[in-house]
N, C-alpha and C positions, 0 to 999 in steps of 0.2 A: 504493500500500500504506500510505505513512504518512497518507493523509487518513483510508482506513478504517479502520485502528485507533484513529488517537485520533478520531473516530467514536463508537468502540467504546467505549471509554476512556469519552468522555463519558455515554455510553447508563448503562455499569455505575454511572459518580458518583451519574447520577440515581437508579438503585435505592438503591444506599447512601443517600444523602441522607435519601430518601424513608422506606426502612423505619427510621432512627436517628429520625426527625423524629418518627415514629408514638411512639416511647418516649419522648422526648419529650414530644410532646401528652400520655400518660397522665397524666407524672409533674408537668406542670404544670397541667392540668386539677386533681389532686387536691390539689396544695397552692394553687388560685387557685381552689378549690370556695365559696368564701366571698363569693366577690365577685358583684356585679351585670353583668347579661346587658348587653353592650357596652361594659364597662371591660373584661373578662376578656377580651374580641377584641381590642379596641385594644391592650394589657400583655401581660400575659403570652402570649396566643395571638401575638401579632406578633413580640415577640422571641424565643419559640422557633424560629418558622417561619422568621425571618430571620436565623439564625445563619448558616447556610451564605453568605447576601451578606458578612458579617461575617469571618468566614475566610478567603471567599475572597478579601476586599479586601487582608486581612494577608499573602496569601500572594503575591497578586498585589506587593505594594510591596516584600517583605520576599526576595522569586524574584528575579523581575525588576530590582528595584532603579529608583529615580530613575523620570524622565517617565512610562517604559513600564511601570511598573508603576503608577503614581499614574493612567497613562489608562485601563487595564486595570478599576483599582479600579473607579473611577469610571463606566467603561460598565459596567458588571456593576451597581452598585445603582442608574443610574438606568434601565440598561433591563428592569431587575428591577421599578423602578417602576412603566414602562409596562405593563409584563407584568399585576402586581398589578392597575390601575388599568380595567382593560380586560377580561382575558381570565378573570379569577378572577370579575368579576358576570358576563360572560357565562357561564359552563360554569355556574356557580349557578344564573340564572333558566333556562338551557336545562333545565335537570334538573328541576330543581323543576316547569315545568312541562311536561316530557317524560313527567314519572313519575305526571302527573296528583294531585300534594299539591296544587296551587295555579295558578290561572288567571295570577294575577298575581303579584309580590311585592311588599309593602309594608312602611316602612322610615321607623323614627323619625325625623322632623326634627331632633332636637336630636340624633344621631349623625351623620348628613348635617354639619350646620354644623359642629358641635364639631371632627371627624374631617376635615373637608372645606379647615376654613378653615385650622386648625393645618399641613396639608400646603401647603397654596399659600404659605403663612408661611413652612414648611419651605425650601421650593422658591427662595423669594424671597431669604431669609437666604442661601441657599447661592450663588446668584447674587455675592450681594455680598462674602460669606467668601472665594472661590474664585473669588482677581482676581490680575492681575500677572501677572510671570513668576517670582515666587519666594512658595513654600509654605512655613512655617512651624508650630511646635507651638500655637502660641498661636492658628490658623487652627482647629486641629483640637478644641481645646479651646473654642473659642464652638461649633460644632458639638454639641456633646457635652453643653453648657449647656442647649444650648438642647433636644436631646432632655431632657434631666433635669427643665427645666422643665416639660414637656407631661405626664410621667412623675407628678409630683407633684400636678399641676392635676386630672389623671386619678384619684387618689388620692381628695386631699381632696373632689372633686365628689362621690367616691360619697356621700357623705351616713351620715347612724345610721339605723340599726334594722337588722330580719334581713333577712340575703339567702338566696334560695332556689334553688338551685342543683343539681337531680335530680345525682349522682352514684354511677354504676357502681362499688362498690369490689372486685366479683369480679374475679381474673387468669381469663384466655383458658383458661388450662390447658393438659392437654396435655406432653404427652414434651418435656422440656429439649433434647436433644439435634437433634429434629428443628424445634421452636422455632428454635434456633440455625441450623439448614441453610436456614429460611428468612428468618431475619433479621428474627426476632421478636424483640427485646430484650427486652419490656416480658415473655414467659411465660418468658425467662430466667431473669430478675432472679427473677420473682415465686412461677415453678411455678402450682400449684395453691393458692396461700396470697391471701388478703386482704393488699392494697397499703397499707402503712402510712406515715410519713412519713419513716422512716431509709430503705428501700426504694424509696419518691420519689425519693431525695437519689441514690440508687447510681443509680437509672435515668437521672435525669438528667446526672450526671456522665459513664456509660457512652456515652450518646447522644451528648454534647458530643464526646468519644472520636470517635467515630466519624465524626459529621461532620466534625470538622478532619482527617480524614487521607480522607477524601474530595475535599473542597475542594480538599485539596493536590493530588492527583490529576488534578481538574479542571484548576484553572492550567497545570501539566504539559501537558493533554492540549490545551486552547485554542492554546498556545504552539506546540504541536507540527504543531496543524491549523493556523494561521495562516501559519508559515513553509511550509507546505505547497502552500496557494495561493495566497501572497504576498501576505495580508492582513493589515495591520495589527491588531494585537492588538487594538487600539481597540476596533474594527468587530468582532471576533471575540468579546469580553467582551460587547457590545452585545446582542446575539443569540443564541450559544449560553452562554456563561454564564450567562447571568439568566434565562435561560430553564430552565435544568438549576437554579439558586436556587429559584427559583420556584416550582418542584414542594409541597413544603412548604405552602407559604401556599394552593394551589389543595386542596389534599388537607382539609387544616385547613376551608376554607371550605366546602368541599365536606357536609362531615360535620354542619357546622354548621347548612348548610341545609336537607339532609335530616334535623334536628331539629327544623327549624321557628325557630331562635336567626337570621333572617333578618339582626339586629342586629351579630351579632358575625359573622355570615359576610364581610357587608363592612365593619365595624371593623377586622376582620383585616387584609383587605389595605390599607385605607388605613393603620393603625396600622405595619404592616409598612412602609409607604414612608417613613413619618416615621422611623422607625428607621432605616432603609436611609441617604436622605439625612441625619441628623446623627450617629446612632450607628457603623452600618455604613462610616461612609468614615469621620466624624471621628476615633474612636478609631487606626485604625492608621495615619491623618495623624499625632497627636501620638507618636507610641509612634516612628514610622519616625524622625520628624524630631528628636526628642528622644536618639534613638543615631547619626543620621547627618548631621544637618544638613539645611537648609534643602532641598529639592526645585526646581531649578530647570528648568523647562519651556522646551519649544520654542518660536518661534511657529505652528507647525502644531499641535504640540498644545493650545495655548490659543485658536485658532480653534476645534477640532475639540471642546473641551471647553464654549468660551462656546455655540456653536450647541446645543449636545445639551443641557444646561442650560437654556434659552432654547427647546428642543421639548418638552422634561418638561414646563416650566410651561402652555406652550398646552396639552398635551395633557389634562393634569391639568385647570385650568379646564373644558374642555370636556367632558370627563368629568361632573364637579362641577355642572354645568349639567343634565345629563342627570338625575343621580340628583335633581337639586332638582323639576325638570320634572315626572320621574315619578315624586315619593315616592310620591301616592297608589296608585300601580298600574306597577310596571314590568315590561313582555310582553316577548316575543320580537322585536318592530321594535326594542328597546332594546337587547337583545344582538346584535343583527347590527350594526347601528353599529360594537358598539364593535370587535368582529369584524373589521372593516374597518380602522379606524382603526390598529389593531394591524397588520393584515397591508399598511397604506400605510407605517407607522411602520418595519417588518422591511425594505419594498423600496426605504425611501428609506436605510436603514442600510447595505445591500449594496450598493448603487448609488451609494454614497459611500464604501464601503470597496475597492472594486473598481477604482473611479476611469473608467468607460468615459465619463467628460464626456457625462452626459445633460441636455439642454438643462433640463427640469422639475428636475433633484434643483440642478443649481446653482442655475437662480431661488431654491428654497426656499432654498437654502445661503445665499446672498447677504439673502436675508431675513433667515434667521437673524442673521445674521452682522450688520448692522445694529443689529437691535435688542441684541445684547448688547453692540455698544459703547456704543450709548446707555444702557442702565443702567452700566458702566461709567463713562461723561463722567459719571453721577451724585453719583458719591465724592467 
């Protein structure tokens, strides 16, 4: 009974999530109507869609407290990474050319690189931040820089002149009340009225609402399902948190593709990850560690945290390889890759969360495990 319900629990987060995430998008769409097609995915489309990794990291450290919450975080935005990194171009090129818009999809190099290399950065820096057995605010705060720097670089690249950016300013419309029943925020806020930019500001405010007491929820429900099956919350953050994260970012790209903005569909989730890994974990590293003290970890958790870190990065890479591969044209052999890669990524997370000592997940484990002490011996 307690597996099903928080089950359930989780199912409903994702609805919340999802429909607050949609007001959201409206009310950052129209105040980032200014900007150029793949900053707008990268910025603002990323860190709204990744709020929910971001709450859920604060609730997980600030619930739980100490290791099991700092691992919790931390599997939640990086398997929210893999997630992003994988399943978000695949369900885009499946559609896109499911729906018959497009044979193939093609895809600026200079958002490939820009977006591409800044994450493997990301990825790398975190490696090195997220060492020892004792975590610190000043950990959490190079994190946080280092988002701020990409955040900036992303700014000033856009460059002068006009940006041209079709936006919708009609609301949905529609009865408030039954709006509400379905968890339309944005014909809330709006009614029948043209979306202005005090009206942005409530929508978005309202949405952030909702998603932090979603999020909370989630943690709750993870917790619940973990001790359930006698899974490490680790492994449980890993897979159904970031997974239930995620929604957002897939919906967001989703929308975007079926505009044809091919650019910002996957800006999104890469820009999403880079968020994830420095913003989404470092901020409620400095915050935790700054009311509580230092975070001192197991050495089970700091195995199980250097290997998952150390599987991002490959995975990322190989990713990054694919989209370089097939800027010109990327088909449906492209998304079944990653298809896989995801659903090898899920069976080696439970097969190491479960512990039934399967000959394959230890090789890789021992792999892993290898190479994150050698960037470690790097320091």
């Amino acid at each position: 009974m307690a597996i099903i319900s928080s089950l359930g629990l989780i199912l409903i987060t994702c609805i919340i999530i999802w429909r607050a995430c949609d007001g959201f998008e409206m009310a950052s769409n129209y105040l980032g109507r200014h900007m150029k097609e793949g900053i707008k995915g990268a910025t603002i489309n990323a860190i709204g869609s990744s709020l929910p990794e971001l709450f859920t990291t604060l609730f997980f450290l600030f619930v739980l407290k100490e290791k099991d919450g700092f691992s919790g975080g931390i599997g939640t935005t990086a398997g929210s990474a893999v997630f992003n990194a994988m399943i978000i171009p695949a369900v885009v090129i499946l559609a896109v050319i499911g729906k018959g818009i497009s044979s193939k999809i093609e895809l600026s190099k200079k958002v490939i690189l820009r977006d591409g290399i800044a994450l493997i950065l990301s990825e790398i820096a975190l490696i090195f931040v997220i060492t020892g057995t004792s975590l610190n605010w000043y950990h959490g705060l190079i994190l946080m820089v280092l988002y701020l720097i990409y955040v900036v670089y992303m700014i000033t690249s856009q460059g002068a002149g006009d940006v041209e950016n079709e936006y919708d300013d009609e609301a949905d419309g529609g009865n408030r009340s039954i709006a509400l029943f379905k968890g339309d925020l944005a014909t809330v806020v709006l009614g029948d009225s043209k979306i202005n930019t005090s009206k942005a500001v409530t929508l978005l405010i309202l949405s952030v609402v909702f998603i932090g007491l979603a999020c909370f929820w989630l943690v709750e429900a993870c917790e619940q399902f973990g001790t359930a099956i006698g899974m490490p919350i680790y492994f449980v953050s890993v897979v159904l948190a970031s997974a239930a994260t995620s929604v957002p970012d897939t919906i967001i790209s989703y929308k975007d593709a079926m505009k044809g903005n091919y650019d910002d569909a996957v800006a999104n989730a890469l820009g999403s990850n880079i968020f994830d890994v420095c913003f989404a974990l470092g901020l409620p590293l400095f915050l935790f560690t700054l009311i509580y003290g230092p975070i001192e970890m197991s050495p089970d958790t700091i195995e199980n945290i250097g290997q998952l870190r150390i599987l991002l990065l490959i995975l990322t890479i190989i990713v990054f390889f694919i989209f370089i591969i097939g800027r010109k044209g990327i088909k449906r052999i492209h998304a079944r890759i990653l298809f896989i890669l995801y659903v090898l990524f899920v069976a080696y997370s439970i097969g190491k969360g479960i512990d039934y000592n399967i000959p394959v997940i230890n090789k890789i484990s021992t792999v892993l495990s290898a190479i994150s002490h050698w960037f470690t011996r790097l320091l």
